[in-house]
N, C-alpha and C positions, 0 to 999 in steps of 0.2 A: 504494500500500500504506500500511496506518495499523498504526504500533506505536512501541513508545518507543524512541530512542537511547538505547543503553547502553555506548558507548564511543567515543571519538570521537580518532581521530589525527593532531594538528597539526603531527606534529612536519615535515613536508615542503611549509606551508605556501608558496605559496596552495594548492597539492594538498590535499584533507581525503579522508581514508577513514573510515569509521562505521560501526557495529555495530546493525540494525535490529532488534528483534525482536518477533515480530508472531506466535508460536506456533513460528516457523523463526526461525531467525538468519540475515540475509543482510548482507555486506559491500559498502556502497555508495561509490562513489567520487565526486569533482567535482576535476576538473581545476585551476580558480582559483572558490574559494567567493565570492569576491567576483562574481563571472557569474552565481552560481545566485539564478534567481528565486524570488521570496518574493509569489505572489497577496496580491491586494488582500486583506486581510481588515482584521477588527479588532486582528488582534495581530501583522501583519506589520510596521506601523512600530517596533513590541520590537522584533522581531525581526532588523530590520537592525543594531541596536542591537548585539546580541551579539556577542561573542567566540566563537572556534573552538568553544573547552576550552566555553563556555554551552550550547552544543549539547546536552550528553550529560545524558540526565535527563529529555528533555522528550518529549511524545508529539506524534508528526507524521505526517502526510501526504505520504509523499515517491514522486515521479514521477520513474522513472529509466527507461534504455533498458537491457536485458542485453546483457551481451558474453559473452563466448568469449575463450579463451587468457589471462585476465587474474589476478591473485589476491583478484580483488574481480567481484559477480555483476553491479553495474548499475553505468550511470555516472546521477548525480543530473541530473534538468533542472531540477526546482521543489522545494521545502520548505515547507508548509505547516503551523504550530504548531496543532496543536488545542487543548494544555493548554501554558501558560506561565509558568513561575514566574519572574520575573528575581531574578540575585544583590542581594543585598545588599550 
């Protein structure tokens, strides 16, 4: 699915839960964000770069599995940045 983070919850890190929204809003989880893969591209070397809280803002490509019983709909396997802005 491709749409922007728009919120992004570190506070349980390495846990991150994140806010997608792509016409729907879905709650996506990653167990330790340090595991979640980031495809080769041109903007994944940024992207390892980032911080949790950098997450939120940016438009991606993200590849997750749904679950059941959970309060979050996927759990993340990949992140993919389409558009990248790093902090200043």
């Amino acid at each position: 699915m491709i749409g922007k983070i728009s919120d992004v919850d570190c506070s349980g890190l390495p846990q991150v839960t994140l806010t997608l929204n792509l016409g729907i809003t879905m709650k996506l989880h990653a167990a330790n964000l340090s595991k979640i893969e980031f495809p080769a591209t041109a903007k994944a070397a940024e992207a390892h770069s980032l911080s949790c809280a950098d997450l939120r803002g940016i438009s991606a490509r993200i590849q997750y599995s749904l679950v059941n019983g959970q309060s979050y709909d996927g759990e993340i396997s990949s992140i993919t940045p389409t558009s990248l802005t790093l902090p200043q």
